[in-house]
N, C-alpha and C positions, 0 to 999 in steps of 0.2 A: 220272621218272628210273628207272634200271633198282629193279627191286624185289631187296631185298637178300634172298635164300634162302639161297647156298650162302656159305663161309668168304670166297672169292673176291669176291665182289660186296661183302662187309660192307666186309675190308679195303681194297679198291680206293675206294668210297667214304671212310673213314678218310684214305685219304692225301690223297684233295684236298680235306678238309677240316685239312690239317694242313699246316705251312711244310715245306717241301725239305730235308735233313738236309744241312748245311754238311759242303761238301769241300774238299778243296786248293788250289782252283783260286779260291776266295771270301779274298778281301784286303779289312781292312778300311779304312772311308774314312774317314779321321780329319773331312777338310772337310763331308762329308755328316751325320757326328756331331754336330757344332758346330753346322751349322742346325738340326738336328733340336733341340737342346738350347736353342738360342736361341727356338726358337718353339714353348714345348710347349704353347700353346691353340690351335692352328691349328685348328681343325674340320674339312680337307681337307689330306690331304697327299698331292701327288700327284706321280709318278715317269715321265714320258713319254718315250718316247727307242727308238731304232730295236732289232733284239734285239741281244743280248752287249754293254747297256751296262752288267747289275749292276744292273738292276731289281731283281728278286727277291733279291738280295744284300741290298738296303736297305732292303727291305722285311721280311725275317727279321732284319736288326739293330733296326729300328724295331721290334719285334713284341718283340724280348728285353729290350731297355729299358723298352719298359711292362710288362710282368712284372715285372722286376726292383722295378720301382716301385708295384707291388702292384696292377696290372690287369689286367684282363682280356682273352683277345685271343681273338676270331673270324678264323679265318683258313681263304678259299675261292679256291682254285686253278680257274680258269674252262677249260672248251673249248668248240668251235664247237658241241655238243650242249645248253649250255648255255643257250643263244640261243631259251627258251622260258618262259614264267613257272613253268608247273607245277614242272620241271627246277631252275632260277633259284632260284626262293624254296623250295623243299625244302631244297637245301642249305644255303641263307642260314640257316633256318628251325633245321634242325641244326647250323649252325655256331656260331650266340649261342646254343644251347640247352645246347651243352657250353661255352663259356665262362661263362655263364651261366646255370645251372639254373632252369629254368623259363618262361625268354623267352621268345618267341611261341610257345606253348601255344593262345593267343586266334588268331592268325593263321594257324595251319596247319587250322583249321577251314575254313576260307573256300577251303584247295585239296583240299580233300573234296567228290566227291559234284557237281562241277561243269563244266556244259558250256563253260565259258569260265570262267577266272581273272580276280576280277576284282580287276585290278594295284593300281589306287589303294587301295583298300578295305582289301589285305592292307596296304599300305606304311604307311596312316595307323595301322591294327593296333599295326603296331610300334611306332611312334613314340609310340602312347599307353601301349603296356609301356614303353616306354624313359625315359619320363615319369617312372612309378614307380619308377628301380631307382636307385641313386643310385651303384654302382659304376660307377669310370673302367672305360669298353668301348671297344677297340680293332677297328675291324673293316677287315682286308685282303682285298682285293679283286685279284688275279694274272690280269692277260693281258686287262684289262677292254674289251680290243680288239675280242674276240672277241662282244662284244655288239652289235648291232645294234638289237632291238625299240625301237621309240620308246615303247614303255608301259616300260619294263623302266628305260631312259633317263630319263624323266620322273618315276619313280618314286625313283629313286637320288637322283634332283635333289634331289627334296623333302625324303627326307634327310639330305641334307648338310646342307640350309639351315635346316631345322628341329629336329633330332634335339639332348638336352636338351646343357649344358655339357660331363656327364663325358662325351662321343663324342665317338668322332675315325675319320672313314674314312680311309685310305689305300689307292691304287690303284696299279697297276703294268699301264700302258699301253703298245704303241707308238706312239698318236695319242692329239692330243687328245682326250678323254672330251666328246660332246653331252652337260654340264653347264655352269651357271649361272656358269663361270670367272670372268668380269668380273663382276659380282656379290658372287663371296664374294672377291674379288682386293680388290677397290675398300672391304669391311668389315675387310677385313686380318684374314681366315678363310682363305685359302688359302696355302699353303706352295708351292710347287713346283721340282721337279728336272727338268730338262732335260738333252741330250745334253749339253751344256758344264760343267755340274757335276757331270757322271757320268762324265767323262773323267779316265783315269789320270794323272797330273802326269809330269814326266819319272824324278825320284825314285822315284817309287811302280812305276812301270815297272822302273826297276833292283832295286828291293826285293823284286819279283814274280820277276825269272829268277836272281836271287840264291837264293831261296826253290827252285828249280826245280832248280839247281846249274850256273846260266851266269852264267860272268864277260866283259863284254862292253864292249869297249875306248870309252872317250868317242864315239869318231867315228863306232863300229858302233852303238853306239847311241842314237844324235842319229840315225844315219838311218831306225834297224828304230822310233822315235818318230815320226819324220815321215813315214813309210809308213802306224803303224798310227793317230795322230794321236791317242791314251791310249783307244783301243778296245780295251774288258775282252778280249775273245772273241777278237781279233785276237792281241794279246798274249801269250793263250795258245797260239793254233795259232801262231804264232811261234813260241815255245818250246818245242814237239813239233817242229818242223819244223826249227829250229836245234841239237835234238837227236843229228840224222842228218848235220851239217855241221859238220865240225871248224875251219872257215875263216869263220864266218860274215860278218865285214866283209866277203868277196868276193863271197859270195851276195846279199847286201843289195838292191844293182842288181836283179835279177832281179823285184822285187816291185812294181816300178810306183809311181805315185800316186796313181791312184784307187779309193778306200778300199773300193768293190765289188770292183772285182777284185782287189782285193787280196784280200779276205776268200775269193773264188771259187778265187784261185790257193793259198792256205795250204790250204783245206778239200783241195781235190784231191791238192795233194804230201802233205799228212796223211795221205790216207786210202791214197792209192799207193806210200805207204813201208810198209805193215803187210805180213806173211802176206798170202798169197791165198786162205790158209782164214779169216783171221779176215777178212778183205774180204766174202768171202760170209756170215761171220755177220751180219758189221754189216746187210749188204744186209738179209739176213731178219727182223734184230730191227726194221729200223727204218720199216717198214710200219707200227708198232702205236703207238699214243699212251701206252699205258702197260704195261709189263713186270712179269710176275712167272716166276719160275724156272720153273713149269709150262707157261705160254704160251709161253718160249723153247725147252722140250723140243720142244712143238709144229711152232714156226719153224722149228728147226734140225735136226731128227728126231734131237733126243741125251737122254739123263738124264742130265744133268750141267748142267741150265737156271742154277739158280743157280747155282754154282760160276762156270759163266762170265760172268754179271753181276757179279759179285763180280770177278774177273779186268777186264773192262773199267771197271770204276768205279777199279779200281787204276792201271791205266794213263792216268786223267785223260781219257777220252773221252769227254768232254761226255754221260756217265752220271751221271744223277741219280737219288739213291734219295728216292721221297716218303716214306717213314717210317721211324721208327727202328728198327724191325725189319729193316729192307730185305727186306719184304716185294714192293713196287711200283717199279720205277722209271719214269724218262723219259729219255728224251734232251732235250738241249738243242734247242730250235725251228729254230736256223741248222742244226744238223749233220743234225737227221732231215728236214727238209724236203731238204737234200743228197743223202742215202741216198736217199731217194724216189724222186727225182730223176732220180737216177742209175738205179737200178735199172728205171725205166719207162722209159728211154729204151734200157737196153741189152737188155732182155729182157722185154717188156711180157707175154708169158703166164705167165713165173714169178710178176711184179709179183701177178697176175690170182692165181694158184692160193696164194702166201703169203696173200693176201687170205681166199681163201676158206675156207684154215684157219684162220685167226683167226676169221672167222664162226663156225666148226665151234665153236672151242671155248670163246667167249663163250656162244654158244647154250646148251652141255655143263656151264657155269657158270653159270645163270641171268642173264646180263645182256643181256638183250634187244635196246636200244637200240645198243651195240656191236655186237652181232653185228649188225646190220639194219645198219650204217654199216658195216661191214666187206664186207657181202653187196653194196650198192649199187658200194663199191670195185671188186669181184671181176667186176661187170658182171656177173651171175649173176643172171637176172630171176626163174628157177623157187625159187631158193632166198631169192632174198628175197620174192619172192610167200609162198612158205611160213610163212616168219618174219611176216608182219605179217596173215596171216592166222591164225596161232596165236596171237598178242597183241595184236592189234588192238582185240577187246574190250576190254582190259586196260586199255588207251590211251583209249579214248573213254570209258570210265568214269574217267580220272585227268585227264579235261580237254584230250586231247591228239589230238585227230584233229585237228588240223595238219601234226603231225607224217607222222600216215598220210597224209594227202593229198600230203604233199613228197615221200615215199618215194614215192609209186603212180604219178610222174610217171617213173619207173627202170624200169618195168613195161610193153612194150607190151601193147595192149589185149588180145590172141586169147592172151598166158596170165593177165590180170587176170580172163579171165572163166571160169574155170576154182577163182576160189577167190572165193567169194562175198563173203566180207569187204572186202574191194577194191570190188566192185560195191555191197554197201552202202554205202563210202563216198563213191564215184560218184554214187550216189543221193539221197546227203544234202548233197554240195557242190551238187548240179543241181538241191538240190529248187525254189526258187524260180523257176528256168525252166522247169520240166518242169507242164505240164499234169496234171490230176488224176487221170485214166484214164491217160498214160501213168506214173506216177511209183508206182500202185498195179499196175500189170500189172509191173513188172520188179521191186516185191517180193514178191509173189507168185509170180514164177518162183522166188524164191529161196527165198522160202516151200519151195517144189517141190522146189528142188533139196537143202533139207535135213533131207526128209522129211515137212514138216510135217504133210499130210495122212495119215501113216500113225503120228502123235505121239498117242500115247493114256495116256502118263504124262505126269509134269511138263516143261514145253520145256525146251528147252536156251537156254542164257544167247545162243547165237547166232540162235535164233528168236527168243527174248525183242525180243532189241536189235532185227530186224527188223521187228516188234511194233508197237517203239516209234514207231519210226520214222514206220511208219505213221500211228500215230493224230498224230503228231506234223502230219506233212502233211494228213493227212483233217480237221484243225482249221484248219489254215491254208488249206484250201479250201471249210470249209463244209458240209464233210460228219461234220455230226452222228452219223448213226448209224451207219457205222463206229466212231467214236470210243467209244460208249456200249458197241457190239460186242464191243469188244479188252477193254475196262475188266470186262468180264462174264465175258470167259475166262480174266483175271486172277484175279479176286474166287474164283472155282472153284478153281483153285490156292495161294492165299495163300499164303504163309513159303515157298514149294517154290523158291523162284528168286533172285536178284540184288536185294537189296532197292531201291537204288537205280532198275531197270529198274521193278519194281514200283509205285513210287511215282509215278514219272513217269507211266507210262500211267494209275493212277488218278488221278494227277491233272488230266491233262486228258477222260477220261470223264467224272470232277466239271463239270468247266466246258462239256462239252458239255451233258451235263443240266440246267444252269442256262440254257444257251441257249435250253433245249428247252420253259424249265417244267415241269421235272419236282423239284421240291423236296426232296420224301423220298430219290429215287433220287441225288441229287446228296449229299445229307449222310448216307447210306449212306456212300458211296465216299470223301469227305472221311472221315469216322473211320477206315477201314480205311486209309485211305493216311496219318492222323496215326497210328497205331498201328505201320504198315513205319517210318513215318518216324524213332520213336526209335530205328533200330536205326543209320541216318544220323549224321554228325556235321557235313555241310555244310549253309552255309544258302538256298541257292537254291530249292530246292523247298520247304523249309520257308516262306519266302515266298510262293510261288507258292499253296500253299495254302493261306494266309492270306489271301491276295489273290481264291481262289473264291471264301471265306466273305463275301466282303466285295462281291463283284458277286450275289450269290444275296441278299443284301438288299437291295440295288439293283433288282434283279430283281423283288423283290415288295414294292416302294416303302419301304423301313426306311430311311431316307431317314439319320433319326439315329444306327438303330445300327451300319451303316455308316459312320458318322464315326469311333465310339467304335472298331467295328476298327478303323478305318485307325491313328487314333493310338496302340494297342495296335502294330499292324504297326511306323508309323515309329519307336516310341523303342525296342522289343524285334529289330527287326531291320535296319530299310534302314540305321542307321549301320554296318553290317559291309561296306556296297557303296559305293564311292564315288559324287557328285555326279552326276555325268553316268556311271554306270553302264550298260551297256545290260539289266543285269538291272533295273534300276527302271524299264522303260518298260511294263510293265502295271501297275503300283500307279500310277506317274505321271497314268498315263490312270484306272483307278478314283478317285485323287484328283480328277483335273479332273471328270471325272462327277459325282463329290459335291461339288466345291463349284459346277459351274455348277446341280445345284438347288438349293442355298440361297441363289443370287443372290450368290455370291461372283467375280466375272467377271475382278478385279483380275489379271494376268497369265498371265491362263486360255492365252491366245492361244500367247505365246511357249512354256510347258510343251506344250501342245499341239504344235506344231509339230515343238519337238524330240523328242516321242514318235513323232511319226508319221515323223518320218525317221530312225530309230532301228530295226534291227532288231536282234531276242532270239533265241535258240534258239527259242522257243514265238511264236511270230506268228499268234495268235489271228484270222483275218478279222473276226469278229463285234466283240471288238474294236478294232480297228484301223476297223472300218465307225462306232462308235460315238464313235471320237475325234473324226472325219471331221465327223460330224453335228452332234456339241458344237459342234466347230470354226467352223463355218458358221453354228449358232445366234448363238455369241457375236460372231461378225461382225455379223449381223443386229442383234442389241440392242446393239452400240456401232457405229448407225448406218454401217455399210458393207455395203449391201446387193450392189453388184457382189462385194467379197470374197465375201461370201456364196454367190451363185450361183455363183461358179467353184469354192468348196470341192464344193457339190451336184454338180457337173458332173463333177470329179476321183469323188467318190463312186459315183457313175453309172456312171462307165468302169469303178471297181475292181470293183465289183458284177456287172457284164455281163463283166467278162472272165475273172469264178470260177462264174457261173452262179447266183448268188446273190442270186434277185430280191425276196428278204425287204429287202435293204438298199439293190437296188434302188428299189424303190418309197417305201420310209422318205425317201429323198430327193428322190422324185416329189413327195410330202407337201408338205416342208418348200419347196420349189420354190415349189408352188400357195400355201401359206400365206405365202409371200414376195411372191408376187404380188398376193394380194388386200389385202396393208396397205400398199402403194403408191400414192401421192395423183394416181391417173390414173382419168380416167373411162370408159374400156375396162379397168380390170382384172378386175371379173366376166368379161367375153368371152376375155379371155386363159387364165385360169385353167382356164374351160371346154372351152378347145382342149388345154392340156396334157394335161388331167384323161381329154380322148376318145383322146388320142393313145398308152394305155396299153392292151395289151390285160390286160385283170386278171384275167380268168377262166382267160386260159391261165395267165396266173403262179400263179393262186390253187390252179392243179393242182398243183401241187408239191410244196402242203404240206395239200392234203383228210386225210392222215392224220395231224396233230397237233390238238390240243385246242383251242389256238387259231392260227387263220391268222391271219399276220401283213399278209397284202396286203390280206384284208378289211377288216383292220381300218384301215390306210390309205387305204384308197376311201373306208371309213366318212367315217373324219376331215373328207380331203377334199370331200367330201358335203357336210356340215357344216354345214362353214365356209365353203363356197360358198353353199349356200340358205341361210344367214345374213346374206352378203354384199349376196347380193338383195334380202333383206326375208322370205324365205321361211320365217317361226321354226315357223311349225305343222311344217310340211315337216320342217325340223331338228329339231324334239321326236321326229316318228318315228324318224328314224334313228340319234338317239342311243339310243329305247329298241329298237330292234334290235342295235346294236352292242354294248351293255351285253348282252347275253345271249350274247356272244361270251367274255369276262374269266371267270376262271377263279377259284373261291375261294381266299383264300389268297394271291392270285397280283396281279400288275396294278395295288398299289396306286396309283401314280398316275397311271395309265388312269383307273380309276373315278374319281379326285378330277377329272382334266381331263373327263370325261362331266358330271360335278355342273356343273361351272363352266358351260361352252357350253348345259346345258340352262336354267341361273338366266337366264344373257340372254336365251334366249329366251323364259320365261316373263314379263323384266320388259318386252321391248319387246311384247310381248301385253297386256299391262296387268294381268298376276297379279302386281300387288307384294309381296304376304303372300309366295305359292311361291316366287315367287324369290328373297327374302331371308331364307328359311329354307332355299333349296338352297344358297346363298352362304356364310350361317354355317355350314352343316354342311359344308359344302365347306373353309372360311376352319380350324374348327379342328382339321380331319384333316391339314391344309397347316401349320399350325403348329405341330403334335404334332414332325412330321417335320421341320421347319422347312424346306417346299421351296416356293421362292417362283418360280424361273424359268415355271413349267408356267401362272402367270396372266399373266408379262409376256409369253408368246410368243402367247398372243392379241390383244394389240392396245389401241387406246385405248378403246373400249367397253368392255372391263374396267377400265382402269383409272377411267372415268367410273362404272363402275357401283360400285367400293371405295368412290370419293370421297362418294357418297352414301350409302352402309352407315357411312362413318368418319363424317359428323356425327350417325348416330344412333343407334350401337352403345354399351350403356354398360358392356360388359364390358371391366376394364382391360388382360385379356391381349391379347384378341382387339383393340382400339383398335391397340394397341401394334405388334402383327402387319401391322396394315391399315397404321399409318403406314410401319413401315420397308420395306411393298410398294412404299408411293407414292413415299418416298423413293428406294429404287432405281429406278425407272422410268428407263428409256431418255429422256432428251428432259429431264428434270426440271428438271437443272440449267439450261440454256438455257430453261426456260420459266421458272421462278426469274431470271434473270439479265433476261428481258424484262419482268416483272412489276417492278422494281427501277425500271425507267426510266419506269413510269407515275408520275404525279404520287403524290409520296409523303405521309405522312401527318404532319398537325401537331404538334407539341406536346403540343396538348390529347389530340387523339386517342390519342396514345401511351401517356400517362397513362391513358386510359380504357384501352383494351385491356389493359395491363399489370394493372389491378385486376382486370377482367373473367379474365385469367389464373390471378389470387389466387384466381378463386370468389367473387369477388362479385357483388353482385346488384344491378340500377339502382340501385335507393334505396340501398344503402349506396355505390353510386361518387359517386349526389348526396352523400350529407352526406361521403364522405372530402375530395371535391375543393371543395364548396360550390354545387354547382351543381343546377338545377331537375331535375324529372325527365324531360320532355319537353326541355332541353337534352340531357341525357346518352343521349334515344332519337335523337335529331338528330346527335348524335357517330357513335352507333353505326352510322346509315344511311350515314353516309357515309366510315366504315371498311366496310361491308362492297361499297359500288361500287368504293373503290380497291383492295382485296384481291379482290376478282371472287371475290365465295363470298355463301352467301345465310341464314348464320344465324352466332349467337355460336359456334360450336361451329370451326367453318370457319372463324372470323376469326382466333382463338386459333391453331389451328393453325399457320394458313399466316404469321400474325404470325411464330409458331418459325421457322418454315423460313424467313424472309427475317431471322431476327436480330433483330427490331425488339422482343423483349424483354427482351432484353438491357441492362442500364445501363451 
């Protein structure tokens, strides 16, 4: 919304936060009284009906009787400017804030500091103050027509239907309001006024030109009734217009029956019985939404602005003052849409230059947003180029290049490109389709065009935001070291700039460096940008950077203290964003990451999907590559292996069409590794074709100047677990211990835990059972530290055959404990349980034995519990452990649990 600087801007704001100052022309409704008074829990009261039915009439009586009655009233007078959240809830935000001191304090946070308002988040905001406040609040809502956003819509809904007992909205529509009507109709929460209830009686009509000082004979006026059929506004231009007619019953005739032109013919004989100087006042004043005596000086080239607002509000022309100063006024909507009207049809370049002086002198008063609306009026492309290049910053910092974008479409291109603002935000609507060499050369011109290479103090906030931009895009295409670049020219300059612009760029430098494996250099940049950040009071970045700290542990395998963030993140932040927020779709996706490696798979799928079809301001590739990956794993281990391959396939294409053959290949990997745990006797030969079908050398060029290559280490892999597949384990011992001299200190924790794992199988199918069950436990409790279990079940059933024999002879009860909730998640488990079920089950007796044997007892003591020999009770045992298919006491116990059978 306009930023309030000069007197003008403050009061102007003032007024449409405050009801319309009652004039002459306002008759009260005694019947509209009466409902009001019969129904005062309604929750919704709403007033819909075409203009000059005395909406806003009943809505300032409704607004005086809760006063009166010791409440409180919020009261926001809407226009088409409105029709944005940032704009929207400012006002809102201010208008309970002065009915109520202190009220959404928590929710004007949330439109700080943010690339998108995010609607839901601030609305539940409210509703949880409004929780607390136990004062009756009344909040009106004027011209709610004028709203369109379906977030804006959705948001108001949830209001009504939820907001505590003391509320009450009330609205003043010409249409129905997209809310929940049926609904709160059907709980006998809604009140509603319609055109029939808002129609003058025939009484009230004579009461009105009685009031006016017209006495009008029964039969004149039964007719000037059935003309205007008790329409408020009708009634009135009647009474101007029967002013000029000493015969009225003769004129009567002349008005027709149908109620537009009826209204069309009063407005015109109104307006053509004035002066011909006050005609072209009107014309002039009535361009402008809202009046003040300096703007009319403006209009009219006079000093004497007020004096003649004051003169037309005397004479009853549909002049409205919004405050009790009469500071501001309006016109009535029927009469200035008239003026408009009229005056663009009879003189369009006047229309055109009154326009353009109102621009002048919104501009001249700091109110931005008008002038810009008044400039697009004026059809004046250089002068609104100008204005939205002088505020445009302003706007994209307050959440609102929407707005710039709606105005730049007023702009042809050959002078958009003449003020770079515009071309930056060209750049940032197109960055998604713009290639990554083209999308850096055209800010880079801009760069150029506003000096940057000759900038050798602090930038200016307009390089700054181009900057951003940048690193914004060079992230979403994978280009690391731009992003680390910008973050470095930042860090040089600290506190010199935009704190907001500052933060954003270190913060995605942070998340490049985590990309990069560069650890220090990443929690550098996070402190500095948590340091700008107190100077912030929005929480979107603050998130975001909560959310680096939390993939830089991911990163170097902290498997748990990335949990412990994340749940620091959700209870201290994600409640300020709504559900399906698109600000929570990188924590979303860090969530799914950390629970698919602790083997939490449960609706990994669905969260997933809807991050990945969800775009943010900040579109990470790297993550958005790693959702991808998850995504396709957790296909794989709940058995849907085609899902699977088509996520890799989608990954493939994203990868190859950003030049991004790091995540490329990561999905070569998981492809091959999908391949070879398929129960086909040609999958070695498959694997090996994919595996040739990669050139890796050229990919691995890419990245020869980072610490570790990432495609190497995917050959590795694949390698692997190919000459494993063979039988080839000597072969796979080398090139695990090759690939391990790739992992970086510090870094890769579980890289090296999955190298432990693949090298213990191949030492146990060599016949070193000691090595490899001391690579297993040293493996088994670095994985349980972390508690990351996915990275043994994506190896296959040789792991898991090779647990099941560590579990019966492990006698440490963490590590037990760890090995069973492996086996227990295992892919397949249940279905192998559920087929174990149907072999011949166990007797009686045997039940009994096992059950003891559970206790910890020992032969001889199951003989004397049950009575039975000792050589019976070995005879029991032999033949629980052929129907349990396991080959000692240890295994029998177990898998007894897992099928229930000790259970009484």
């Amino acid at each position: 919304m306009d930023e309030v600087i000069g007197p003008a801007a403050g009061s102007l704001q003032r007024s449409k936060l405050s009801p319309p100052q009652a004039s002459t022309e306002y008759l009260l409704r005694p019947q509209v009284e009466a409902a009001l008074s019969a129904h005062p829990h309604a929750r919704l009261v709403l007033f819909s009906a075409p203009a000059g039915f005395g909406k806003t009439t009943a809505l300032m009586v409704l607004a005086e009787r809760h006063r009166e009655a010791g409440g409180a009233v919020a009261w926001v007078s809407l226009s088409a400017d409105d029709d944005d959240p940032v704009r929207f809830f400012q006002q809102l935000i201010d208008a309970l804030g002065r009915a109520l001191p202190g009220l959404g304090e928590d929710a004007l946070g949330y439109l700080r500091n943010t690339m998108r308002v995010p609607v839901e988040a601030v609305m539940e905001s409210l509703l949880a103050e409004m929780a607390q406040r136990s004062e009756p609040l009344l909040l009106v809502l004027d011209d709610l027509h004028l709203l369109q956003d379906p977030e804006l819509l959705a948001a108001l809904n949830r209001l009504a239907k939820l907001a505590p007992a003391s509320f009450t909205l009330a609205i003043g529509s010409r249409s129905q309001p997209a809310l929940s009507l049926a609904t709160l109709r059907a709980k006998g929460m809604l009140l509603e006024f319609g055109a029939d209830e808002l129609r003058l009686n025939p009484e009230e009509v004579r009461s009105y030109l009685e009031r006016s000082g017209l006495q009008l004979e029964p039969d004149a006026l039964k007719a000037l009734y059935s003309h205007t059929e008790g329409w408020m506004v009708g009634v009135h231009l009647a009474s101007l217009w029967l002013r000029h007619h000493p015969q009225p019953a003769q004129r009567m005739a002349e008005l027709g029956a149908d109620q537009t032109a009826v209204g069309d013919y009063l407005l015109r004989s109104v307006f053509e019985q004035l002066p011909q100087a006050r005609q072209e006042q009107l014309l002039a004043l009535g361009i402008a939404q809202q009046l003040s005596g300096d703007l009319a000086n403006a209009l009219c080239g006079r000093q004497d602005g007020q004096q003649l607002l004051e003169e037309l509000e005397a004479m009853q022309l549909f002049l409205l003052p919004l405050d009790r100063e009469r500071q501001w006024y309006r016109f009535h909507n029927l009469f200035a849409e008239f003026l408009r009207a009229r005056l663009k049809e009879r003189d369009p370049e006047r229309f055109k230059q009154l326009h353009f002086n109102a621009s002048l002198w919104f501009t001249n008063h700091h109110m931005q947003n008008l002038a810009i609306e008044h400039a697009c009026l004026a059809e004046d492309a250089e002068m609104l180029a100008a204005l939205l290049d002088g505020c445009g910053l302003e706007l994209i910092n307050r959440g609102q290049l929407n707005l710039i974008y709606k105005w730049r479409q007023h702009v042809p291109d050959d002078i958009a490109l003449r003020f770079p603002v515009l071309v930056l935000a060209d750049v940032w609507v197109r960055a998604a389709e713009l290639g990554l060499n083209e999308a850096n050369r055209m800010l880079d011109e801009l760069l150029e065009r506003w000096g940057e290479s000759r900038s050798s103090g602090p930038l200016s906030d307009k390089l700054l935001a181009t900057l951003a931009i940048k690193a914004v895009i060079a992230l979403q295409k994978d280009d690391l070291d731009t992003c680390v670049s910008l973050a470095r020219r930042i860090e040089a300059q600290l506190g010199q700039h935009t704190a907001f612009l500052e933060v954003a760029i270190l913060t995605v430098g942070a998340l490049a460096n985590v990309m990069l494996g560069q650890a220090e250099q990443a929690r550098k940049l996070l402190a500095l940008a948590q340091q700008r950040n107190h100077f912030l009071e929005g929480r979107y970045l603050d998130m975001q950077l909560a959310n680096v700290e939390i993939l830089l542990c991911l990163e170097q395998g902290r498997v748990k203290q990335a949990q412990l963030l994340f749940d620091q993140l959700r209870a201290r932040m994600m409640p300020w964003f709504g559900e399906r927020s698109r600000a929570l779709v990188l924590p979303t996706i860090s969530e799914c990451l950390i629970a698919y490696q602790q083997g939490r798979l449960d609706g990994l799928q669905d969260r997933l999907r809807w991050a990945l079809a969800t775009v943010d301001v900040i579109n990470p590739i790297d993550l958005y590559a790693q959702a991808m990956l998850c995504l396709a794993r957790v296909q794989r281990l709940q058995d849907a292996p085609k899902e699977a391959s088509a996520t890799l396939v989608l990954m493939q294409n994203l990868a190859a069409r950003n030049n991004s053959w790091r995540f490329y290949v990561q999905a070569v990997a998981d492809e091959i590794a999908l391949t070879l745990q398929e129960p086909t006797a040609d999958r070695s030969k498959r694997a090996e074709q994919r595996l040739k079908s990669v050139d890796w050398n050229k990919l691995a060029a890419h990245y020869t100047q980072r610490s570790f290559n990432p495609v190497l280490w995917a050959l590795g892999l694949s390698r692997i677990r190919l000459q494993q597949a063979r039988g080839h384990f000597s072969e796979a011992l080398h090139e695990i211990t090759q690939l391990r001299s790739q992992l970086q200190n510090g870094w890769h924790g579980l890289h090296r835990l999955r190298l432990d794992l693949l090298a213990a199988l191949s030492y146990q199918r060599l016949g070193y059972q000691e090595r490899a069950q001391s690579l297993l436990v040293q493996c088994l409790i670095g994985a349980e530290r972390e508690e990351a279990r996915s990275l043994f079940i994506e190896e296959g059933e040789a792991i898991r055959q090779l647990l099941q024999q560590l579990e019966s002879a492990e006698r440490q009860p963490a590590l037990q404990a760890f090995i069973r909730s492996l086996l227990s998640a295992w892919p397949g488990q249940a279905s192998r349980q559920a087929l174990d079920t149907l072999e011949e089950g166990l007797t009686e007796r045997e039940r009994e034995v096992v059950c003891l044997a559970a206790k910890g007892m020992s032969n001889e003591e199951i003989g004397q519990q049950l009575s039975l020999a000792l050589g019976t009770v070995k005879w029991h045992l032999h033949n629980i452990y052929e129907k349990l298919k396991v080959r000692n006491r240890t295994q029998a116990i177990r898998r007894a649990r897992e099928l229930s059978l000790l259970e009484s």
